[in-house]
C-alpha positions as CSV (number, residue, x, y, z in Angstrom):
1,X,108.6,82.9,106.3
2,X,109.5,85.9,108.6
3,X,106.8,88.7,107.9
4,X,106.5,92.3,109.1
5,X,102.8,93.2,109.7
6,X,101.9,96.5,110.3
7,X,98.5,98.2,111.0
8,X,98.1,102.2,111.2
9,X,94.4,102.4,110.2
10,X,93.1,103.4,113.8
11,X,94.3,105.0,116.8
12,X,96.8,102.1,118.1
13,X,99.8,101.4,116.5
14,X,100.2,97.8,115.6
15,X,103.3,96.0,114.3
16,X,103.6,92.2,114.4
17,X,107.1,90.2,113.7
18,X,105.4,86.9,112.7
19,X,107.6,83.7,111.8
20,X,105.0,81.7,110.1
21,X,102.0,81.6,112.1
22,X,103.6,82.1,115.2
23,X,104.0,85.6,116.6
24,X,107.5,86.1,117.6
25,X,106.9,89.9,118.9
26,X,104.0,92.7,119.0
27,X,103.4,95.7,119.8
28,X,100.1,97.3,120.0
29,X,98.7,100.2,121.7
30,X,97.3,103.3,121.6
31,X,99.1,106.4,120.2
32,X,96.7,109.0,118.5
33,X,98.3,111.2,116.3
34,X,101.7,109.7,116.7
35,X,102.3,107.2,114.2
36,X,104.7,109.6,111.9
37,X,106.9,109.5,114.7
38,X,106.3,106.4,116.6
39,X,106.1,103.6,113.6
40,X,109.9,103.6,112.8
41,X,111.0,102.7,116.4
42,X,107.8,100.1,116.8
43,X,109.3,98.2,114.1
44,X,112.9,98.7,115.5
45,X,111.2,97.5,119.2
46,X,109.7,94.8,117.3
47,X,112.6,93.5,115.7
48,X,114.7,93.4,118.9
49,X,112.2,91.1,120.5
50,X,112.5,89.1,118.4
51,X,116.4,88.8,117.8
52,X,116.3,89.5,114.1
53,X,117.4,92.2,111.6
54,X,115.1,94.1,109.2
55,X,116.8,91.9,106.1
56,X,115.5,89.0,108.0
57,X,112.1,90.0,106.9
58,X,110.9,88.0,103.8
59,X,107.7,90.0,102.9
60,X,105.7,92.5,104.3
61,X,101.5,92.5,105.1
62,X,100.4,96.0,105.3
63,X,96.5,97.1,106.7
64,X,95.1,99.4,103.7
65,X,91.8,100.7,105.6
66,X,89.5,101.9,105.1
67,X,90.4,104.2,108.2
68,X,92.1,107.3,109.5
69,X,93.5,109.0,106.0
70,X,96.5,109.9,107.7
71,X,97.3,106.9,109.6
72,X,96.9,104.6,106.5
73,X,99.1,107.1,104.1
74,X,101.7,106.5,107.0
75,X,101.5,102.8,107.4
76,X,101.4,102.8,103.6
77,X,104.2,104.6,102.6
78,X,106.9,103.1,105.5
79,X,106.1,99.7,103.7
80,X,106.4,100.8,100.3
81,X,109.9,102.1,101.1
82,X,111.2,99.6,103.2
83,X,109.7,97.0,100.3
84,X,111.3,98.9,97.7
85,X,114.5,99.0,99.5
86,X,114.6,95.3,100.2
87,X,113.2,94.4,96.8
88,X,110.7,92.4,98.7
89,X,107.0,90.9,98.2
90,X,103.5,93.4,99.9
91,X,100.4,92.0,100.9
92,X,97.2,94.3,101.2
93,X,94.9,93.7,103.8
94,X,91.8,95.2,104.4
95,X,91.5,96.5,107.8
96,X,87.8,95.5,108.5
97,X,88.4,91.6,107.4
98,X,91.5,92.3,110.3
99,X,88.4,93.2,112.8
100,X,86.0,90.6,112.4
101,X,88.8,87.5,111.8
102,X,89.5,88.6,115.4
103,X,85.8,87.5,116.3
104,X,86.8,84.2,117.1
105,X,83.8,82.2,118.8
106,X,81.3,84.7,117.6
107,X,78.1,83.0,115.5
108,X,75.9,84.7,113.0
109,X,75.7,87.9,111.2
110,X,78.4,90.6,112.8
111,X,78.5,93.9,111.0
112,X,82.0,96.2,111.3
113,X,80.9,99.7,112.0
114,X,83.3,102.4,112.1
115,X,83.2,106.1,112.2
116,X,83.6,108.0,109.0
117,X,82.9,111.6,109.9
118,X,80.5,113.6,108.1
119,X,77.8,111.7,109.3
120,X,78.5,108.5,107.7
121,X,79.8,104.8,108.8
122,X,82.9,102.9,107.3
123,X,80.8,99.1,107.4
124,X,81.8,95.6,105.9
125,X,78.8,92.6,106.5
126,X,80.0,89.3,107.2
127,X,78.7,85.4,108.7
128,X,80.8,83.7,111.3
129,X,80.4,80.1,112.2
130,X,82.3,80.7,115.4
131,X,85.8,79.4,113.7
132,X,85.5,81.3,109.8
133,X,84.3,84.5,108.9
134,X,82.7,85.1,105.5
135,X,82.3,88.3,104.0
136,X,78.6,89.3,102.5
137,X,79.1,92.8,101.5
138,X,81.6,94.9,99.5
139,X,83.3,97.6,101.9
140,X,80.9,100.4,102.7
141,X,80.6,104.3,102.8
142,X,76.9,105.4,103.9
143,X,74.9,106.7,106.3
144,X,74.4,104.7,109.1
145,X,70.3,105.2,108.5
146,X,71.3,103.5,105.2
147,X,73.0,100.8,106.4
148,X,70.5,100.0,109.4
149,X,67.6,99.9,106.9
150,X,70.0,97.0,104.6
151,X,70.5,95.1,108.1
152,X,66.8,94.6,108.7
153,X,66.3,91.2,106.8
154,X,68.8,89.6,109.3
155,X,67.0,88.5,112.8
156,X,70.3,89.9,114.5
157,X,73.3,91.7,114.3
158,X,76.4,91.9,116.4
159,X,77.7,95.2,115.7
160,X,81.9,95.7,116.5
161,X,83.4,99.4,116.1
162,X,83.8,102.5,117.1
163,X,80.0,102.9,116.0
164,X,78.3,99.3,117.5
165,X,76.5,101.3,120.8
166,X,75.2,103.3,118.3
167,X,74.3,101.6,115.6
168,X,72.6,98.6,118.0
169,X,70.4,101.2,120.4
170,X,68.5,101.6,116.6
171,X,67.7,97.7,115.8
172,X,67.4,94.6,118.4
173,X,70.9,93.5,118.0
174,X,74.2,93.2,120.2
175,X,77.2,94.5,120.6
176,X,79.9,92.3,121.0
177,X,81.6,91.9,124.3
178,X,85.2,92.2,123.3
179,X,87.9,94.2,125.2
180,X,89.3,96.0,121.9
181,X,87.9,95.9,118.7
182,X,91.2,97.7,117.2
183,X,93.0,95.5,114.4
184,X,95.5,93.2,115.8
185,X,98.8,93.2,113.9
186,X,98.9,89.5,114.5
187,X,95.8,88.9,112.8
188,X,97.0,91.2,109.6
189,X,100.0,89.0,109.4
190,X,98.1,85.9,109.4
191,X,95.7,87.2,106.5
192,X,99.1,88.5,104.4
193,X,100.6,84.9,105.3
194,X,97.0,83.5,103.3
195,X,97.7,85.7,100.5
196,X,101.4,85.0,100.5
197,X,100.5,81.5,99.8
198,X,98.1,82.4,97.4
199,X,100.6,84.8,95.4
200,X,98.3,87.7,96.1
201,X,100.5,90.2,95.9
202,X,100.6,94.1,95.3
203,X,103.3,95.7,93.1
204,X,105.1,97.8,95.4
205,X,104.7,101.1,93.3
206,X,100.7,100.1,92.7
207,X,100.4,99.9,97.0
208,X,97.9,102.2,98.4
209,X,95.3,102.5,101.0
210,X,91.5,101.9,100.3
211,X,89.7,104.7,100.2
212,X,86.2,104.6,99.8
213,X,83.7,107.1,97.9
214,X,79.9,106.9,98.4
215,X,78.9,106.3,94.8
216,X,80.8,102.7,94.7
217,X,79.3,101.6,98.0
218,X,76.0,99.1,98.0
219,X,75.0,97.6,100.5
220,X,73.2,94.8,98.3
221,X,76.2,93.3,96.7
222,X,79.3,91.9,97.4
């Protein structure tokens, strides 16, 4: 199946033609602030590279957050019309299961840690055997005190994020050496591709992005 992933949760803009597994075109890179303007002609790009039309698409896999409020609404609401248009199939995928699938060869506990504002930290707790990541925790919204003090019962953490320096100068942990931590769009349409196959789909009119509110985050529980 042709898929069109798209990921607006950051500051990059990512948008992933895949055919299958295989990535047939990407683009990804930075563009703060720009993604009313810029999404449209990414996925035009995107298409070209890869020699198809838009009604070539089968389905679309869309990065929900959490994230950047106005990024996600973006990202969100170009699917939900092109969906709506095509009368195709949405897949939801949470952007911080996008990060740490991307931690390929990483073992142990890794924590995404990103920057909510308002002195609190977007965080999602998972275990890695080096090939699969499993998630631990539900989706977060705390201080990062909060979380830090939830993390001590693990020997170590490797922190990825906008947050990691931070969050590993207060505990003996690591920060991952990777170049980007930003979601790829290829890895968002390999998740959607998962759900695909396991009919895990959103109703187009029910799509939105995840927010998070402090009172339904716990760090005990998944």
């Amino acid at each position: 199946m042709k898929m069109l992933a798209i990921d607006t949760s950051t500051d990059y803009l990512s948008v992933a033609v895949m055919d299958g597994e295989r990535v047939a075109s990407r683009i990804h890179r930075k563009a703060p602030r720009s993604h009313s303007s810029l999404l449209m002609p990414a996925i035009d790009s995107a298409l070209k590279k890869a020699r198809l039309k838009i009604f070539d698409i089968g389905g679309f896999a869309v990065s929900v957050g959490p994230g950047s409020f106005t990024g996600l609404r973006i990202g969100v609401a170009t699917v939900k019309g092109l969906a709506f248009a095509m009368k195709k199939r949405v897949v939801a995928v949470p952007t911080m299961d996008v990060i740490a699938a991307a931690s390929v060869g990483i073992h142990g506990i890794i924590c995404i840690v990103l920057d909510a504002r308002k002195d609190k930290v977007y965080a999602c707790i998972y275990c890695s055997d080096g090939k699969r990541v499993k998630r631990l925790s539900r989706y977060l919204l705390l201080p990062l005190k909060e979380l830090l003090e939830g993390l001590k019962k693990y020997k170590d953490v490797k922190f990825i994020g906008d947050f990691a320096e931070r969050a590993a100068s207060k505990l003996p942990c690591s920060i991952v050496p990777v170049s980007s931590w930003h979601p790829k769009p290829e890895v968002v349409g390999r998740l959607g591709l998962e759900r695909f196959r396991k009919k895990r789909f959103v109703k187009v009119e029910n799509l939105e992005p995840l927010y998070l509110y402090s009172r339904e985050c716990d760090i005990t529980g998944k």
